[in-house]
C-alpha positions, 0 to 999 in steps of 0.5 A, a space after each residue: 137747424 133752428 134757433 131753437 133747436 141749437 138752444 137745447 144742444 148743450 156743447 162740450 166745454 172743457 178746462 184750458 191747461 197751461 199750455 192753452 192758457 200760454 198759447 191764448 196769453 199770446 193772442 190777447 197780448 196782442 189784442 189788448 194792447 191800444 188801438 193804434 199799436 200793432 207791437 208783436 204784428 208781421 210788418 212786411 206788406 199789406 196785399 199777401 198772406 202777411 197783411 195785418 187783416 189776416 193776424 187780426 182775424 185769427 186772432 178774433 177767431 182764435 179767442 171767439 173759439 176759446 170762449 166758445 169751448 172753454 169760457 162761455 161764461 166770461 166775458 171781461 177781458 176776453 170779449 174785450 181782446 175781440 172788440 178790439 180786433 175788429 176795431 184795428 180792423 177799421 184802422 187805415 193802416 189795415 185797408 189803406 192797400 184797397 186804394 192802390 190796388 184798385 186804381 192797379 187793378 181795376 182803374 179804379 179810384 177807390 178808397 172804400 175797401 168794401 164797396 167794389 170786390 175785396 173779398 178779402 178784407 170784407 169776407 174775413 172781417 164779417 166773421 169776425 163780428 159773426 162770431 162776436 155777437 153770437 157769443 157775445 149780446 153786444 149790438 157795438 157793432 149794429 150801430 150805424 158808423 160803428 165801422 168808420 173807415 177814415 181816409 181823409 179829414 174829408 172822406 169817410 166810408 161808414 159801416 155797420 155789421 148791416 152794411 158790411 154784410 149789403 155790400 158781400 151780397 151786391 159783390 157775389 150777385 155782380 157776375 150772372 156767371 159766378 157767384 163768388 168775387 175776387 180777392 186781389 183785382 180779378 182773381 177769385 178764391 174760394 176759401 175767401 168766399 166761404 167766409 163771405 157767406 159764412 158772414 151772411 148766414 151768421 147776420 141772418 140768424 142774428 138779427 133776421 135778415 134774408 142776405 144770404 137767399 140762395 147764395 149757399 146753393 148757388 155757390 154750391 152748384 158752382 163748385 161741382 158744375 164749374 170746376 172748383 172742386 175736383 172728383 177726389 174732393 179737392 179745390 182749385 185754390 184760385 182763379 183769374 176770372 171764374 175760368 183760369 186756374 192758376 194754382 193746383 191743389 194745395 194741402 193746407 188750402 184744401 185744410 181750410 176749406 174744410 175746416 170753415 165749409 163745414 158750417 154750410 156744407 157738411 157733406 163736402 167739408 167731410 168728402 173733402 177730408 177723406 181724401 186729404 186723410 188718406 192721401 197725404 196723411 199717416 198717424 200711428 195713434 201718437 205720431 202724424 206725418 204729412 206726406 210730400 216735401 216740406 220744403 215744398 211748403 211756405 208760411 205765407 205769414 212771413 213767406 218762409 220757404 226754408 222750413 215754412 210748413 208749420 202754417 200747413 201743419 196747424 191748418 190741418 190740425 184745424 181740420 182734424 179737430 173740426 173733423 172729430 179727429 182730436 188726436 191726430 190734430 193734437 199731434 200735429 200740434 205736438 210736432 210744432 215742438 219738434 221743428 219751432 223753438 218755442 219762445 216764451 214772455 211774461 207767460 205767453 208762448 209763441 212758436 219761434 220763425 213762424 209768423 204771427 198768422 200762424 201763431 194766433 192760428 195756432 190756439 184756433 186748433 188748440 181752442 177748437 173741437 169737433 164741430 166746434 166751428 160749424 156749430 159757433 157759425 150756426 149758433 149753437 149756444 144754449 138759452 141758459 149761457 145766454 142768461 145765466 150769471 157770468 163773469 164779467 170783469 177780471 184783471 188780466 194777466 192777473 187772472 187766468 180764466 182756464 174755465 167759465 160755464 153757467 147752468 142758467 143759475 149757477 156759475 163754475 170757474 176754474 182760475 189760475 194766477 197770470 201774475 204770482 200770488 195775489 188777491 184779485 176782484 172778480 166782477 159778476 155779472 147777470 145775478 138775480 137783483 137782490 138775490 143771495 149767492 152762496 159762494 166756494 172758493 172766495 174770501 167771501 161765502 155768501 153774496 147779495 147782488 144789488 139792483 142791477 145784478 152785479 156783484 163782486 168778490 175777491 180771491 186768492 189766487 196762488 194756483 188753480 182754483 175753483 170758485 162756485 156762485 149758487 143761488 142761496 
């Protein structure tokens, strides 16, 4: 699809209930907080499926997906939450690992987490600016240096969105005979990849590059002519090299496959599905079971093996939504309730014994919607969100954005109160200077933007409430 075309198609955005205002209090609580604080973060290890890489990648998905569906017009606090994210990304306590596991694996002394293989910092980290930029006309990321990873006083490895998108193409062209690369020192996972080139694609559209090229089709033949995706549609999860498998099918691997492939191959996302819903799923209309043992089942957020199927649970219910099957994903997500105490504070709710990974998951597959990931992948944001008036700063937890959506003139928000009943300023942002607005649901009814296209107004705030700012 062209730019052009994904600017005509108007996505669905729907109002955030307090349920998902909870779970996404979640997520930005522990993005808001400062740079150098990871309060609330899994801290087990930093090569497995509990590294903080993984808990900032969701958690960047997460809210990108909640302002995609929900709150296009809002930027504020919840851009804000995404930035930082990324920021962690670079701190050293994050990559640091890269070093040990290189001289480890490949005899290599290696600091720089993105030059030598390590798809999995790299890949993960790339969608995370994708998805950022698209939403979001920030180029913070684009500028040289802007992804600075300090070693030492005297050694410093300096990317940018650019940079880090050269260095996944050199990694998938390294091998003649696999254009995937490895994760850990000479294993290969596909899911990792998917997002690998699902990075390149989104650098491509955004700024006009060719770092994709053939990429996509290349590891599409490899899928079906190498082995990686078995005749009933499921995948290898890993391989040592690009010909020892070392793991079966799993359910929630091949979940996430299909969520995150349905950007750039639709046809296997769907085939993929078909045999995951009727194989090892039953739903009645209101009730979802998975088959097979739960026991048999690990969150590998926090390696629980007692009762660590939620993480399989909220990956499918990730699928089910970008599937178009939004009822059975919201009973996956009921059935946390039944299995997870839920904890809950100053407002933000997480599902108890199950890792921050799948928590911040978990408002991914609340946030997500049929389609929802293929079309932010592939840019399908309207001409009028990316020019229309917004909402650009809220005091948070103040304010609860539950709804924010432009017309390209008008701006409709639906807010709720974070913190009890009070008065808050709201600032706006890309009026038309010097216009007029009329304003519904402020202490103010009418607005003059000044020379720059901002204004502000005020509102009070008990509960829900509308707020509407029309061209005068």
């Amino acid at each position: 699809m062209t730019s052009a075309a994904a600017a005509r198609i108007q996505p669905p955005v729907t109002e955030s209930n307090e349920d998902d205002l909870a779970a996404q209090r979640f997520v930005l609580d522990l993005a808001l907080q400062p740079l150098d604080r990871f309060d609330g973060f899994d801290r087990i290890e930093q090569i497995g499926g509990s590294a903080l890489r993984y808990q900032l990648n969701f958690i960047a998905y997460a809210l990108a997906m909640a302002q995609y569906t929900r709150t296009p017009a809002f930027t504020g606090y919840l851009a804000e939450a995404q930035r930082n994210a990324i920021r962690k990304m670079c701190d050293k306590r994050v990559w640091g690992y890269w070093a040990t596991e290189s001289l480890i694996g490949y005899a290599r002394r290696e600091t720089d987490p993105m030059r030598h293989a390590n798809v999995m910092y790299t890949g993960y980290f790339g969608v995370m600016i994708g998805l950022y930029e698209t939403l979001n006309a920030d180029p913070s990321f684009d500028r040289p240096g802007s992804l600075t990873l300090r070693w030492s006083p005297n050694r410093v490895h300096e990317y940018d969105f650019a940079r880090l998108g050269r260095a996944i193409r050199r990694n998938m062209l390294a091998r003649a005979n696999c254009p995937q690369y490895a994760c850990e020192p000479h294993l290969i996972y596909p899911i990792c990849n998917v997002f690998a080139y699902n990075t390149l694609v989104m650098h491509d559209r955004l700024h006009g590059t060719a770092l994709t090229g053939d990429l996509v089709d290349r590891i599409r033949h490899s899928y079906l002519h190498d082995g990686w995706r078995l005749r009933n549609g499921r995948f290898i999860p890993g391989r040592l090299g690009p010909s020892i498998t070392i793991s079966r099918p799993v359910l929630g691997y091949d979940a996430g496959m299909v969520a995150w492939l349905n950007a750039m191959m639709p046809d296997l996302a769907r085939g993929t599905w078909t045999t995951l819903r009727d194989r090892f799923i039953d739903f009645d209309g209101h009730d979802a079971r998975l088959r097979g043992s739960a026991r048999a089942r690990v969150d590998l957020g926090n390696y629980n093996v007692v009762n660590g199927d939620g993480m399989t649970r909220i990956f499918v219910a990730t699928a089910a939504a970008e599937m178009g099957e939004t009822g059975l994903a919201a009973a996956l997500v009921r059935s946390m309730h039944d299995r997870y105490r839920v904890e809950e504070r100053n407002g933000a709710r997480r599902f108890a014994g199950v890792s921050t990974v799948t928590n911040t998951h978990h408002a991914l597959a609340r946030f997500n919607r049929p389609d929802g990931l293929r079309d932010l992948i592939l840019g399908t944001v309207p001409q009028e969100w990316r020019t229309g008036p917004i909402l650009g700063e809220a005091p948070y937890p103040d304010v609860l954005v539950a709804k924010a959506v432009t017309d390209g003139s008008a701006l409709d928000l639906v807010l709720r109160p974070g913190s009890g009943v009070k008065r808050v300023r709201l600032g706006l942002r890309r009026l038309v200077p010097h216009r007029g607005y009329r304003v519904t649901g402020a202490t103010e009814s009418m607005l003059a933007a000044d020379e720059s296209g901002e204004a502000v107004i005020e509102v009070d705030l008990g509960g829900r409430r509308d707020v509407r700012v029309t061209p005068a």
